[in-house]
C-alpha positions as CSV (number, residue, x, y, z in Angstrom):
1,X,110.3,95.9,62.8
2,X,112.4,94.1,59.9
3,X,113.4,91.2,62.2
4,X,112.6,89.7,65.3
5,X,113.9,91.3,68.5
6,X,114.4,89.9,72.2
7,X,113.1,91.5,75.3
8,X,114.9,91.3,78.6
9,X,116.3,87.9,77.1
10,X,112.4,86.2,77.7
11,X,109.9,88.0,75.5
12,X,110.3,87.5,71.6
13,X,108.9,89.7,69.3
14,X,107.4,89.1,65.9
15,X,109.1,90.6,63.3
16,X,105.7,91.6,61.7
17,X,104.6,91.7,65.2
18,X,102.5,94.1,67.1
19,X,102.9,95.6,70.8
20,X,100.0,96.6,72.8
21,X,100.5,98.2,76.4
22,X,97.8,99.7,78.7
23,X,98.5,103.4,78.3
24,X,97.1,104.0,82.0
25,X,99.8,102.0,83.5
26,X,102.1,104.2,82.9
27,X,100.2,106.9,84.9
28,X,100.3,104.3,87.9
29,X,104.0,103.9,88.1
30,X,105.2,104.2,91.9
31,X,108.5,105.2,90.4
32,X,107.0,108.0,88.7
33,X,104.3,109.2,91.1
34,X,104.0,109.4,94.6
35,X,100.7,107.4,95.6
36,X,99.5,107.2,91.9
37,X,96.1,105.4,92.9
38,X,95.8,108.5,95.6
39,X,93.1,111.2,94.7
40,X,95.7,114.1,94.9
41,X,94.9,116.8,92.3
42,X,97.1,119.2,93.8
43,X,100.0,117.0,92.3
44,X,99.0,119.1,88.7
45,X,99.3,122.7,90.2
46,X,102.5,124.5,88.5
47,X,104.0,125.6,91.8
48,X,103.9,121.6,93.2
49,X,107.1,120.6,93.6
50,X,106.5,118.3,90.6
51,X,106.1,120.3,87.4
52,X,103.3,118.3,85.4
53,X,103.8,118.3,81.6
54,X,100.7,116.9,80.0
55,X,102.3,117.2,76.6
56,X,105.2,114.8,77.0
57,X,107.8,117.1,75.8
58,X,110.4,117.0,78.2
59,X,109.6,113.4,79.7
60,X,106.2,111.1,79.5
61,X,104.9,110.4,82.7
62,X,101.0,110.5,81.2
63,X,99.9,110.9,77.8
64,X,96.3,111.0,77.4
65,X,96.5,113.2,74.0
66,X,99.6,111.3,72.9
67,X,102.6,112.4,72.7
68,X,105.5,114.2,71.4
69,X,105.5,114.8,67.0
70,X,102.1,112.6,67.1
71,X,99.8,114.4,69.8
72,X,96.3,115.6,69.4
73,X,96.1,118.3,67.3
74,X,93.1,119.3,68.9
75,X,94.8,119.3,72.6
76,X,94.1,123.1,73.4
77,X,90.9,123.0,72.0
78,X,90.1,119.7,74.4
79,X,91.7,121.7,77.6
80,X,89.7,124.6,76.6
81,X,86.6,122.9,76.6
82,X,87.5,120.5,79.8
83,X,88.0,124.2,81.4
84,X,84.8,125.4,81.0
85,X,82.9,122.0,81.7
86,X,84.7,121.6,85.0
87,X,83.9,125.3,85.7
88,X,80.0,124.7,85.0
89,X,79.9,121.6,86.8
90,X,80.9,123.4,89.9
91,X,79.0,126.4,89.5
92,X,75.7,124.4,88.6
93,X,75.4,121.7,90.8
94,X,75.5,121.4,94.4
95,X,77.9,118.8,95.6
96,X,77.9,116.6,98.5
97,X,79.5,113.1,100.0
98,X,77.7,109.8,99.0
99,X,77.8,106.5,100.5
100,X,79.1,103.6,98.6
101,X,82.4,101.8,96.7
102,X,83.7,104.6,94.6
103,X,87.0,102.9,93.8
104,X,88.4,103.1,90.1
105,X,87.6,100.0,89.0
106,X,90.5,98.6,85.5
107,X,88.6,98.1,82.3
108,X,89.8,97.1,78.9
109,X,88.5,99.7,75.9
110,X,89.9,99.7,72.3
């Protein structure tokens, strides 16, 4: 930025400043999903009533190759491969419930 800017008349920012934010917030926003901690993969199906863009093209809701003029070039190659490893892991292992604390647990990685 070339000066210093005001946010929501509380939060000054830096002109040589930098901005950080936890990108998997955004993918827990009860305004944008319903029940975002729920485990609801069905929510990602194109014939939900939600029509899930994981490109961010029309609107960001999630953007774990980026988004927009500066995603991942390699994005189809990544969804390709994701493909395939989910489709081994199912055909390769036999599944089954396990005791325990499975919840999602909020780490810090950079």
């Amino acid at each position: 930025m070339t000066e210093d800017f005001v946010l929501d008349d509380k939060y000054v920012i830096p002109k040589d400043g930098s901005v950080n934010f936890m990108v998997a917030d955004m993918g827990w926003d009860p305004k944008v999903w319903e029940d975002p901690m729920g485990f609801q993969p069905e929510r990602f199906l194109n014939d939900h009533d939600q029509d899930f863009d994981i490109t961010g093209s029309r609107e960001i809701k999630m953007m774990p190759f980026g988004a927009g003029r500066r995603i991942c070039l390699g994005f189809g190659l990544a969804m390709l491969h994701l493909e395939y490893f989910v489709a081994n892991l199912v055909w390769n292992f036999k599944w089954k419930a396990v005791d325990g604390d499975l919840t999602e647990k909020q780490k810090l990685s950079l």
